[in-house]
C-alpha positions as a Markdown table, in Angstrom:
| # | Residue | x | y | z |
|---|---|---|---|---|
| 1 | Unk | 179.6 | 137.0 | -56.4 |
| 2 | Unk | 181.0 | 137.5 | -59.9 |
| 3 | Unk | 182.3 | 133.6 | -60.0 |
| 4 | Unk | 179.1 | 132.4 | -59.0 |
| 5 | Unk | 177.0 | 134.5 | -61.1 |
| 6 | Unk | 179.1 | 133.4 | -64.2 |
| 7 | Unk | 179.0 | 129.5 | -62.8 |
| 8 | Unk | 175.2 | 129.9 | -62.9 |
| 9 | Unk | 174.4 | 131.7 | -66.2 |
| 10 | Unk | 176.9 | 129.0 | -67.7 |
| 11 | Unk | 174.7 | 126.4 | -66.6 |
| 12 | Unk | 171.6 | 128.8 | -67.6 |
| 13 | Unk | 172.6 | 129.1 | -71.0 |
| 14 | Unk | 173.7 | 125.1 | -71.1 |
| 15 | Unk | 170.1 | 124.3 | -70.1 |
| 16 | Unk | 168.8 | 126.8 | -72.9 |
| 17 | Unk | 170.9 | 125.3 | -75.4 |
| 18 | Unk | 169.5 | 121.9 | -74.6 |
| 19 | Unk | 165.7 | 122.9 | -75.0 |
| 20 | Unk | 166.7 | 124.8 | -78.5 |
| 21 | Unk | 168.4 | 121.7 | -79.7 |
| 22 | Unk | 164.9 | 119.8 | -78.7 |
| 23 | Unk | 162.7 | 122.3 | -80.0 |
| 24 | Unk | 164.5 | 122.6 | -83.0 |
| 25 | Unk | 163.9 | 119.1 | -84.1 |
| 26 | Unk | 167.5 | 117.8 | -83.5 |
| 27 | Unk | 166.0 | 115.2 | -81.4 |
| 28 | Unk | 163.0 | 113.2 | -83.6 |
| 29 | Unk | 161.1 | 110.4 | -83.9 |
| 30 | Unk | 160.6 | 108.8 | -87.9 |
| 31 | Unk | 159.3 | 106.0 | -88.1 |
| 32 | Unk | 160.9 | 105.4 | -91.6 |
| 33 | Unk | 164.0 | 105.3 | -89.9 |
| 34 | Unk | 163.2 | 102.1 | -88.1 |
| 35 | Unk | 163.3 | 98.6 | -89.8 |
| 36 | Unk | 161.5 | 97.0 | -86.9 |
| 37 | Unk | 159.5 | 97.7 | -83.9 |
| 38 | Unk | 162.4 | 97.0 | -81.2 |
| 39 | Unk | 164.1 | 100.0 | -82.6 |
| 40 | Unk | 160.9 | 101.9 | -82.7 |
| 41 | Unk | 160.0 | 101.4 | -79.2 |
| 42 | Unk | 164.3 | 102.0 | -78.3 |
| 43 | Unk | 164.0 | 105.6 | -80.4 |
| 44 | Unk | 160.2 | 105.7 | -78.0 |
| 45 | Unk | 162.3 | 105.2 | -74.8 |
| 46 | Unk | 165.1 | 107.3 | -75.8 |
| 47 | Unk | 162.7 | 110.6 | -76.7 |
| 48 | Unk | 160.4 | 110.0 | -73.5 |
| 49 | Unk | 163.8 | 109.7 | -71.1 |
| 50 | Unk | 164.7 | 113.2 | -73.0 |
| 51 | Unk | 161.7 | 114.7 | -72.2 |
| 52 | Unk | 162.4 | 113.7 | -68.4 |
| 53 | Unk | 165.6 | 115.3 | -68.9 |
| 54 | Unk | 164.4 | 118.2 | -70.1 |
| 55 | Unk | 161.5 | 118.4 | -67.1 |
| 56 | Unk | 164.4 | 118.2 | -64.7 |
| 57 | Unk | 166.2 | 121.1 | -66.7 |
| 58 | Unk | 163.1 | 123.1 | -66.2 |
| 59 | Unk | 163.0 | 122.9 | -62.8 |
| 60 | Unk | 166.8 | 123.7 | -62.3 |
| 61 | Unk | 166.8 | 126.5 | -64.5 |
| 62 | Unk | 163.8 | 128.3 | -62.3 |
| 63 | Unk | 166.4 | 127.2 | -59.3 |
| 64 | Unk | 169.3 | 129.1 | -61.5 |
| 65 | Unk | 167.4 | 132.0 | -62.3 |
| 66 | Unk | 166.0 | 132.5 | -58.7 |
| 67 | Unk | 170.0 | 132.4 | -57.4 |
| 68 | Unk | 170.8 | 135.5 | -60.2 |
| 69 | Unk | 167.8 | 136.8 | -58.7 |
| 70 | Unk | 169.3 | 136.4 | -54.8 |
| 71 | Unk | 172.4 | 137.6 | -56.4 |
| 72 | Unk | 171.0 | 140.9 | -57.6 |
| 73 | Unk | 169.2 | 141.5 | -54.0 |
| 74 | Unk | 172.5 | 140.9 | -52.0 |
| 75 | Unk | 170.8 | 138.1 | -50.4 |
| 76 | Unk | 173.0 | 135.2 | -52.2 |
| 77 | Unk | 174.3 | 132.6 | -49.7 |
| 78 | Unk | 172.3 | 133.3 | -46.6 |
| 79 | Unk | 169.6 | 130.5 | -46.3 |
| 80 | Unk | 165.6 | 131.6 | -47.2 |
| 81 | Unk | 164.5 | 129.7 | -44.1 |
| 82 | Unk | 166.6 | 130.3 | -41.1 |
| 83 | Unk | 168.7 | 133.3 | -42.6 |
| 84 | Unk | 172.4 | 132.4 | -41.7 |
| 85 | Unk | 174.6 | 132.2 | -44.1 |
| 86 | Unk | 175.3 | 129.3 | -46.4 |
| 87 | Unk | 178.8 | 127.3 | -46.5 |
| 88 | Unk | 180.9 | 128.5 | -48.9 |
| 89 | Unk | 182.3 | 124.5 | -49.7 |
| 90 | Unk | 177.9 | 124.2 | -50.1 |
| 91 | Unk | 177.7 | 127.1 | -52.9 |
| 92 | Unk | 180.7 | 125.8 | -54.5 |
| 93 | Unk | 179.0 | 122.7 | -54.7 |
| 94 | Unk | 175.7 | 123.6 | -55.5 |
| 95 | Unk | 175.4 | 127.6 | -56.6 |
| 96 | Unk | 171.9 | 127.3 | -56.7 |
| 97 | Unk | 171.8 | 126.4 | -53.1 |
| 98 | Unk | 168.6 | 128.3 | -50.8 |
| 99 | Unk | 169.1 | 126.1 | -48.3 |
| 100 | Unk | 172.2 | 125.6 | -45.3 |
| 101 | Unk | 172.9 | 122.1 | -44.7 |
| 102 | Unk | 170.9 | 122.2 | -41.6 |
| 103 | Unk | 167.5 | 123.3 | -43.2 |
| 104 | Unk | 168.2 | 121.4 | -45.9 |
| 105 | Unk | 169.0 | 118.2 | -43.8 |
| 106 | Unk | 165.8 | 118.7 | -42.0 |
| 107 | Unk | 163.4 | 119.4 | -44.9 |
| 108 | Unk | 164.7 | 115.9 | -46.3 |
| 109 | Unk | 163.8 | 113.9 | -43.1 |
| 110 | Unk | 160.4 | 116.3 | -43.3 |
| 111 | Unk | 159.6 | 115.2 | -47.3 |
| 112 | Unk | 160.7 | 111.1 | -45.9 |
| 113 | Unk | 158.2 | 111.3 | -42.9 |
| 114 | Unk | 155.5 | 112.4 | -45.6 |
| 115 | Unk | 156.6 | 109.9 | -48.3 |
């Protein structure tokens, strides 16, 4: 459990990282910098496509922090819906894992159907 809880607060603190370089201003838009309006709407694209990037990190991080949390209970690697335990080659994979690749398999074909 030690392995995967130091896999998973690397990534954590990667995704942390990421936002404080954002927030920070690392990552800005000035319009001074631009001599024309094709690299205006490039540095646009380039700030909305790290924003996306950023949503996505959002997400995984609550998926992170909710494996730490699994962790802590002594409920890491057994599946939140049918309750048997998850692969080990699946954790390695994907640490953040709640699902085995049966549930998981099925909730896909589930979110197609509904698509």
């Amino acid at each position: 459990m030690n392995k995967f809880r130091k896999v998973l607060e690397a990534q954590r603190d990667e995704i942390l990282g990421n936002a404080r370089k954002t927030l920070s201003g690392e990552i800005h838009l000035d319009p001074d910098d631009f001599p024309d309006e094709i690299d205006t709407a490039s540095s646009e694209m380039n700030l909305a496509f790290q924003g996306r990037l950023r949503e996505r990190e959002r997400g995984l991080l609550s998926k992170i922090n909710a494996a730490i949390d699994r962790i802590d209970e002594g409920v890491f690697g057994e599946c939140v819906n049918c309750g048997e335990d998850i692969s080990l080659k699946r954790i390695e994979a994907r640490p953040m894992a709640q699902l085995c690749i049966d549930c998981k398999a099925e909730q896909e074909q589930q979110e197609r159907r509904n698509a």
